[in-house]
N, C-alpha and C positions, 0 to 999 in steps of 0.2 A: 285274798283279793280275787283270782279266779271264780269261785264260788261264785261270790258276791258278786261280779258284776258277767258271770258268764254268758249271759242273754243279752247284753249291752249292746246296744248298734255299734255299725263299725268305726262314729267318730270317736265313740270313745273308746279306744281299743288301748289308749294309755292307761288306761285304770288294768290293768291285767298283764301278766307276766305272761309271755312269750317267751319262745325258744328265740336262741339269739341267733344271728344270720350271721355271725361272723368265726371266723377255723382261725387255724394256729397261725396262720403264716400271716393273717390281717393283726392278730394280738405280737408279732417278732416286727414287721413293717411300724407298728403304732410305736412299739419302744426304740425302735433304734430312732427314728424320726423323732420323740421326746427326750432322746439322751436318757432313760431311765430301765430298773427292772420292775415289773408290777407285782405288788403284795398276791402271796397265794390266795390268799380269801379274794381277793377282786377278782384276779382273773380269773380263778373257778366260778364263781357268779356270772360277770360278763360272757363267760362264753359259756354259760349253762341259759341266764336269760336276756331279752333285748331290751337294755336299758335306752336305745335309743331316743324313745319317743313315748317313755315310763315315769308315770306320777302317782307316788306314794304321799296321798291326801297332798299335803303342801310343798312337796320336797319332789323338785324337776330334775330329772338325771341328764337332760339330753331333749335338742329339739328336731334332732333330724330320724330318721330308719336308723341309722349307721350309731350307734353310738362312739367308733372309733374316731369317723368323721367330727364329730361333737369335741370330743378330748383332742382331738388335735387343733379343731379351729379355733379355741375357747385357753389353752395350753400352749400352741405353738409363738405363732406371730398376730396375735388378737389388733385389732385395732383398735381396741382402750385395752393394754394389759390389766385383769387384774392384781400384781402384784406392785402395779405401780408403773416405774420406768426403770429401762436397764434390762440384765437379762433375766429368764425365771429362774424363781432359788430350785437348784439343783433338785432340793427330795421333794417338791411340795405340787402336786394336780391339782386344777379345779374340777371336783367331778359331779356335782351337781349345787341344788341354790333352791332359796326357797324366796318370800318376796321381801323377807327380810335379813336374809345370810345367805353367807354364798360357802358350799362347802369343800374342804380341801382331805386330801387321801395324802400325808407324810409316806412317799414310798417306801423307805428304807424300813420304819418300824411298822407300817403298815395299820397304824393309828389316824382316828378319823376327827378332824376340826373342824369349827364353824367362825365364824365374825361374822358382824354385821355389815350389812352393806355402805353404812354411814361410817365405818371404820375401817383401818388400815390392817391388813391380812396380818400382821405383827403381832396383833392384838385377839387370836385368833383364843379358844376355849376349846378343848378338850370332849368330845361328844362321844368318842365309840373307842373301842379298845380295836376292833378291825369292822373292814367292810363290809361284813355279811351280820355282825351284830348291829352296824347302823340301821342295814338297809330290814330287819327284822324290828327293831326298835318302831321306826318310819311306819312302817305295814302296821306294828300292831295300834300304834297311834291315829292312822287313819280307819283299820276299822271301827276305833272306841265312839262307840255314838251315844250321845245322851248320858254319859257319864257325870255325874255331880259331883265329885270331888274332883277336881280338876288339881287341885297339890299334890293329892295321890295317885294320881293317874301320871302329871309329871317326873315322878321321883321313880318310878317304875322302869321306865326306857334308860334313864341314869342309871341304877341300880343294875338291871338287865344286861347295859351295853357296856358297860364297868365306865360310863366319862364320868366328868365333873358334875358333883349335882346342885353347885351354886350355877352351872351353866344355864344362859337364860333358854338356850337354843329348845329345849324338850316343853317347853312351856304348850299346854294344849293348845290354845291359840295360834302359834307358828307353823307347826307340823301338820294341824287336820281342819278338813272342810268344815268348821263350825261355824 
């Protein structure tokens, strides 16, 4: 993605992986404040890039600089929760979404889910075996352009990320700017 959009103006400076602005002590503040611990693959990701304000083709990780900022206000006390009402289920984040799913990080196993936004997070499918195969899935999705088999191009990020490959989430449509 760097590559590719290296010479980009600076509105789109989401299409590219940045260093991340955030040290240890904002990823020890963000888990005690969520009650959780975060999967190694995240947090070596988040604090290697700025997921802040980072979109991989269709998949939004964050709308602020701060992606910590993002996961708390989105995670903490939201003002539509989306796990519903009540408290949030103990192992489960929202760490990004796309315009038709919204996707959750299982901290405990460190596995990556999706559902749709017209369904109840319960109802969630199985996308990534961890967070650095999501977010390599997502990349290489959106840089697939002009691909014609669009089945095989689906079953590939499945395959790759080890989820579900009935899952509708990898479908090329959802993931990249086509």
């Amino acid at each position: 993605m760097n590559e590719q959009y290296r010479d980009a103006p600076p509105e789109l400076a989401y299409l590219r992986l940045r260093p991340s602005n955030l040290v240890a002590v904002d990823f020890t503040s963000l888990e005690r404040k969520l009650e959780v611990r975060f999967p190694k693959t995240f947090s070596d990701l988040v604090r290697e890039y700025n997921f802040g304000d980072l979109a991989l083709g269709g998949v939004f990780f964050g709308n602020t600089e701060r992606y910590d900022d993002f996961l708390l206000s989105i995670n903490g006390t939201p003002d539509i929760p989306w796990w519903g009402s009540g408290v949030r289920p103990f192992h489960w984040l929202l760490v990004a979404g796309t315009d038709g799913f919204v996707i959750l990080l299982n901290v405990t196993s460190g596995q990556v889910f999706a559902y749709s936004r017209h369904s109840d997070w319960r109802s969630r499918e199985f996308i990534a075996c961890d967070f650095e195969l999501f977010v390599r899935g997502a990349g290489t999705l959106a840089l697939a352009q002009n691909v014609s088999d669009e089945n095989a191009l689906h079953k590939q990020p499945c395959q790759f990320c080890g989820g579900d490959e009935g899952s509708k989430f990898w479908l090329t449509s959802v993931v990249s700017h086509k």
